[in-house]
N, C-alpha and C positions, 0 to 999 in steps of 0.2 A: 265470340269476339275474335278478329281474324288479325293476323301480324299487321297488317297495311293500313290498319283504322290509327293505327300509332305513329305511322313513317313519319307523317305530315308535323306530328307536335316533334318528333323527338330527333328528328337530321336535322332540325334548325336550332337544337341546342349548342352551345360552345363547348368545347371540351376543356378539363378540372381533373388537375391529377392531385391525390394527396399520397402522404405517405402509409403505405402499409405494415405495420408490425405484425408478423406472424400469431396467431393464435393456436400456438402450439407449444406443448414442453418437450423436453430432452427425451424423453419415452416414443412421445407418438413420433417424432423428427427420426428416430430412428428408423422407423417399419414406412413410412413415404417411399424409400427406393421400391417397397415391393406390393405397394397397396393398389395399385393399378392389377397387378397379377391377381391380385389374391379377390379382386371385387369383380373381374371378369370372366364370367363361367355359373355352371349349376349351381346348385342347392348342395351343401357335405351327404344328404338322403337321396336327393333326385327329385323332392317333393316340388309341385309348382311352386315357381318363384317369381318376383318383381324384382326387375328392373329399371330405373328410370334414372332420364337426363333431361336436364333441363337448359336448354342454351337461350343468352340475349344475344341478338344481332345490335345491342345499342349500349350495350358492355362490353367492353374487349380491352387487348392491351396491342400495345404498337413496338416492334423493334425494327425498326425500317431495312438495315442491313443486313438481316437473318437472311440464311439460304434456303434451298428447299428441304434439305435433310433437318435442319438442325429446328425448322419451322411444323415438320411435321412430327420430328423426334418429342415436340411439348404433348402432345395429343395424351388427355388422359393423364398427365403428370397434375402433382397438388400444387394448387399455386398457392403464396403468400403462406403457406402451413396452414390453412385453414380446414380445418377436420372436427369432425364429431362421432357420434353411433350410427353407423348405418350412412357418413356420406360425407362427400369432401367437395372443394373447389378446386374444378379444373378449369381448362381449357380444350377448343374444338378449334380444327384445321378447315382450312377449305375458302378461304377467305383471300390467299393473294399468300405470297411469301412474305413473313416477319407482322403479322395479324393472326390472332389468336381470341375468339372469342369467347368470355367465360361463359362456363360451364357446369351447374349444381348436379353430381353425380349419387343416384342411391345406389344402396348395394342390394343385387340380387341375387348373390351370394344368401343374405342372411336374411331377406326382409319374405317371407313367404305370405303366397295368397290364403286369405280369411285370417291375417293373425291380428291385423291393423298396424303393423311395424310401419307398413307404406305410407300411412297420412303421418305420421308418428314422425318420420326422418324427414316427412315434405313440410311438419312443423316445423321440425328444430333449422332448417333450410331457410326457410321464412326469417325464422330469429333472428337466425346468423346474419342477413343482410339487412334487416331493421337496423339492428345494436350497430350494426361496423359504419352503414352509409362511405363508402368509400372515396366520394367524389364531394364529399360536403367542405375539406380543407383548402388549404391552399397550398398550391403545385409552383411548377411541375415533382411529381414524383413517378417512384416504379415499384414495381413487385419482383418479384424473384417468382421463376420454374423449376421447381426440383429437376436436376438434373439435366438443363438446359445451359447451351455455349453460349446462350444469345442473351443471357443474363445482361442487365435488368429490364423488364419490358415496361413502358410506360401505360397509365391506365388513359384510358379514353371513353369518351358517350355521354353520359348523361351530363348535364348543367349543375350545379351546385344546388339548384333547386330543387333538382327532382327528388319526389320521395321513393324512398326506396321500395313498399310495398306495392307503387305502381307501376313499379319496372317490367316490361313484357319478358314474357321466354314462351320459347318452342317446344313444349316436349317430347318424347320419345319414347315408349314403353318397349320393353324386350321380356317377354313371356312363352313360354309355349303353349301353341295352339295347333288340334289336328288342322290337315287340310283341308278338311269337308267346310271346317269353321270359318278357315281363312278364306273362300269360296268366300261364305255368305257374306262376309266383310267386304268384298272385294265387289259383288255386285252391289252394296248399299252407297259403296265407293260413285258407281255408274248411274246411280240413281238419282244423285244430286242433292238427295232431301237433304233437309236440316233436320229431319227427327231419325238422326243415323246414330249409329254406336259410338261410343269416346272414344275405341280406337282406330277409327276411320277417318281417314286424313283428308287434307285440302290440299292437294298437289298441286304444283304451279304449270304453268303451260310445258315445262320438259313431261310430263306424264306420259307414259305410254303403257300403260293398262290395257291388257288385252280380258277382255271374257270369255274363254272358250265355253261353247255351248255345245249340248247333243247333235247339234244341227254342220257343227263343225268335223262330227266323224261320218255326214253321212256320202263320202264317195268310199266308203269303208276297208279303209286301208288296214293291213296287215289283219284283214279279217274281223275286223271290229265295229259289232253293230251298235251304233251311236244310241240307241234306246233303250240300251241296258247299260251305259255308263256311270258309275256314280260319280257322286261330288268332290271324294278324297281328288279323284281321276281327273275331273275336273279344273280342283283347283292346282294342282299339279301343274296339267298343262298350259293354264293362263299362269303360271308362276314364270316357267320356262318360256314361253313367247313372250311374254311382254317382256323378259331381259333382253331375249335373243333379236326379236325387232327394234329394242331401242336402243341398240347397236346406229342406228342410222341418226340418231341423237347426234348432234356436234357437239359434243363436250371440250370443255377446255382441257387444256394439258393438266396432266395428273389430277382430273376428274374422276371421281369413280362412277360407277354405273350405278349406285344405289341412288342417285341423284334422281334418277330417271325412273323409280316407283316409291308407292306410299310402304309397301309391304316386302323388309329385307330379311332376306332368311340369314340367322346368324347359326346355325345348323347346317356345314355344308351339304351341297345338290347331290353326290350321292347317296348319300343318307336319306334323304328326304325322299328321292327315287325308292327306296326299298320300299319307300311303303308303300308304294299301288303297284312295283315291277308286277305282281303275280297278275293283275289286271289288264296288262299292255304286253299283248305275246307280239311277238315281231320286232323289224329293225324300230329304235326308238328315233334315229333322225328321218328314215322315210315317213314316222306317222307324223313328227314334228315338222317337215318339209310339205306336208297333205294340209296339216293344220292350219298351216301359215296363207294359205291359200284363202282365207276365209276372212272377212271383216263383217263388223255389226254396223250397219248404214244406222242414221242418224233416227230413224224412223223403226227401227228397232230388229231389222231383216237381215239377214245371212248374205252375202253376197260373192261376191267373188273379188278377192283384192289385187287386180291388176297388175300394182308393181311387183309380185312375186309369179302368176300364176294368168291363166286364160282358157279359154273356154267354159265349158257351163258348171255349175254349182255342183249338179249332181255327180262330174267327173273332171274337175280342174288339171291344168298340165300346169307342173309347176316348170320355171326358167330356173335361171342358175342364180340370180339373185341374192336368195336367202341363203345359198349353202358358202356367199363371199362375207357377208355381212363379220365384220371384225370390232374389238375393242384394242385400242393401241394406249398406251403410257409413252407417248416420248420425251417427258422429263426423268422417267427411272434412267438411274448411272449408264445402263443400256438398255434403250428402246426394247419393250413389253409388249406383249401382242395375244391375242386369244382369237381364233376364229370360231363362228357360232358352230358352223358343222361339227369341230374336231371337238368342241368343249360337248355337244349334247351326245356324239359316238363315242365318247370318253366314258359317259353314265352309261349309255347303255352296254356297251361290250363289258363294262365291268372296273374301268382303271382305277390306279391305285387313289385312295383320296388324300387330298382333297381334289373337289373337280378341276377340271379346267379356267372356272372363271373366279372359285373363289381364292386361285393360286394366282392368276392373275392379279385381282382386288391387293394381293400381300404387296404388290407394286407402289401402292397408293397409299393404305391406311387399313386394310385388311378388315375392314367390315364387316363386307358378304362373306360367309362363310367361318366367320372366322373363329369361334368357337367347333370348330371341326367336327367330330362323328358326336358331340353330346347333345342330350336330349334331356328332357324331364317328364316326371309322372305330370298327370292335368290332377287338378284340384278335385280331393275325396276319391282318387282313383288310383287303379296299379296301372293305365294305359299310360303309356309313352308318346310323347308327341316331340317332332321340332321346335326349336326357337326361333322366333320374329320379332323385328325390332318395327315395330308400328311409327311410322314416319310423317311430318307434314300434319301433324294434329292441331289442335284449336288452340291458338295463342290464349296462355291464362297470366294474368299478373301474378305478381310474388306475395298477395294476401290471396290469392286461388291455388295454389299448391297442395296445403294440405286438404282441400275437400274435393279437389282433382284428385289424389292421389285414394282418396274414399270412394269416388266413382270406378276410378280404373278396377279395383278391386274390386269390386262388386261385378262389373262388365265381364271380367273374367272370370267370376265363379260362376257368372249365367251361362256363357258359353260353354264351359266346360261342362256344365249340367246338359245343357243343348244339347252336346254332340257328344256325351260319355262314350259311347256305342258306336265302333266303326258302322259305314255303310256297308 
């Protein structure tokens, strides 16, 4: 079931505010200023963990005169004190300034793969918005944002009719997964089926996915013969070009770049880079400049991609194109800027982390990257892998959460069984 089978029934609803009283006591109200800190990051062991968020675009709240700081400052704040084990009501940015769309947050902190904490808190989530129905009184009313200027935000979206168990949301899962894994996700991505894995997304027309294939190293730059490259190497570099080209994305002001893939590493890119450098001897923007030269025609063939490069396949000249390509923020207090070249000769020469674009991202809302150098074990294992916040997934209603969040788990202990075993 996909977000847009809903648009039709539910933007032609009225909007219905009621009044919200906090579902909270004097205890949990105290620990809200720091429960955002304390729910974003590892596992206390390292062991694999679940993360999940859940957003409606057809729930939200409105403060029309918010700015951008004080709009973006809600993100991840508890609204209305509504809290439980393992998960609270926020709010998500991205939306215009002074709109805030709620947000059902689990903690991946405590909710670990194979334990069922996960469908467990996508229950008690379910609950919470049956019991409460927020929009069934009579308005207008507002909510309060912990630790928001813009206090009181009014509620908006649904009609007083709507029930609450058929409210849509977008989820988001944030797990680690090696890169050989995120590969295979990443081509099931390109493949289009519908009988693809739960955490493979529906990306809207901003998508720029790249695939990098063996076929991609073969004018063999920095001495790298394409047919002995594995998958980790692989996904690696369709990680790094599909940011670095969708740079030419027109993104609106203080858009982030995660916008523009299904698959966001919340494990900064140097880190990530350690773990195939020993594979990739040589400069790492001359092979990513050799790379970029290359596209998947529609028919399924390597070619040569024009706007970067020319000549033939087997020995492409690249232009200067790709080495201008930029990300800009010119709503930060002062204009932000990230060039693709200097962010990907950043990873390789060695600099200090975080990289270049997920210091950038800190512009915006600090997404990419933003769990900086940690990682976690994968499920029944001592290997270490990055974290990914799996984007753009299968719209489920609010009576599909908890046996969503029974798939997700299970998807990630298969993968991680998959690919226990670097290549």
């Amino acid at each position: 079931m996909h977000l847009l089978t809903y648009a039709s029934i539910l933007l032609t609803a009225s909007a219905a505010y009621v009044p919200l009283q906090p579902r909270v006591d004097p205890c949990v109200e105290e620990v809200e200023d720091t429960e955002m800190a304390e729910l974003d990051g590892v596992t206390a062991d390292g062991t694999a963990g679940i993360g999940a968020e859940f957003e409606s675009p057809f729930f939200y709240f409105v403060s029309p005169n918010c700015n951008a700081d004080n709009t973006n400052a809600a993100k991840k704040e508890v609204v209305a004190g509504r809290t439980g084990s393992n998960w609270f009501l926020s709010a998500d940015t991205g939306a215009g300034f002074g709109k805030l769309h709620a947000e059902y947050i689990l903690n991946g902190k405590n909710i670990k793969v194979g334990t069922g904490d996960g469908a467990k808190a996508g229950k008690a989530v379910t609950d919470d918005l049956i019991s409460w129905q927020p929009w069934a009184g009579d308005g207008p009313n507002t909510v309060d944002v912990s630790n928001n200027k813009c206090n009181p935000w009014k509620i908006d979206g649904p009609s007083r009719k709507s029930k609450p168990q058929d409210l849509p949301w977008a989820p988001r899962i944030t797990t680690s997964m090696p890169l050989e894994a995120l590969y295979s996700l990443m081509k099931e991505q390109l493949a289009e089926s519908d009988q693809r894995n739960i955490l493979v997304g529906y990306p809207d027309r901003l998508n720029q996915l790249v695939i990098v294939t063996q076929l991609y190293f073969q004018s063999n730059t920095n001495g790298i013969d394409g047919s002995k490259v594995t998958d980790d190497v692989l996904g690696f570099c369709s990680l790094i070009l599909s940011y670095a080209k969708a740079a030419t994305n027109k993104l609106e002001p203080d858009q982030s770049p995660k916008l523009s893939l299904s698959f966001m590493p919340r494990t900064e890119f140097n880190t990530i880079y350690d773990q195939v450098k020993s594979k990739l001897p040589g400069d790492l923007f001359a092979l990513s400049n050799s790379l970029a030269c290359y596209k998947t025609s529609k028919s399924g063939r390597v070619v040569v991609d024009t706007a970067y490069c020319n000549g033939p396949a087997s020995k492409p000249v690249p232009n200067d194109k790709f080495s201008t390509l930029s990300y800009i923020n010119t709503l930060a207090k002062q204009p932000v800027t990230v060039n693709v070249k200097s962010w990907i000769q950043g990873m390789g020469n060695g600099s200090p982390s975080p990289d270049g674009l997920s210091k950038f991202d800190e512009s915006i809302d600090g997404s990419i990257g933003g769990l900086g150098k940690q990682m976690e074990k994968m499920y029944n294992s001592q290997r270490s892998a990055p974290l990914f916040e799996f984007r753009d997934l299968d719209t489920i209603e609010t009576s599909g959460i908890e046996g969503f969040m029974t798939k997700v788990d299970l998807a990630i202990q298969s993968l991680h069984k998959d690919f226990a075993d670097p290549p």
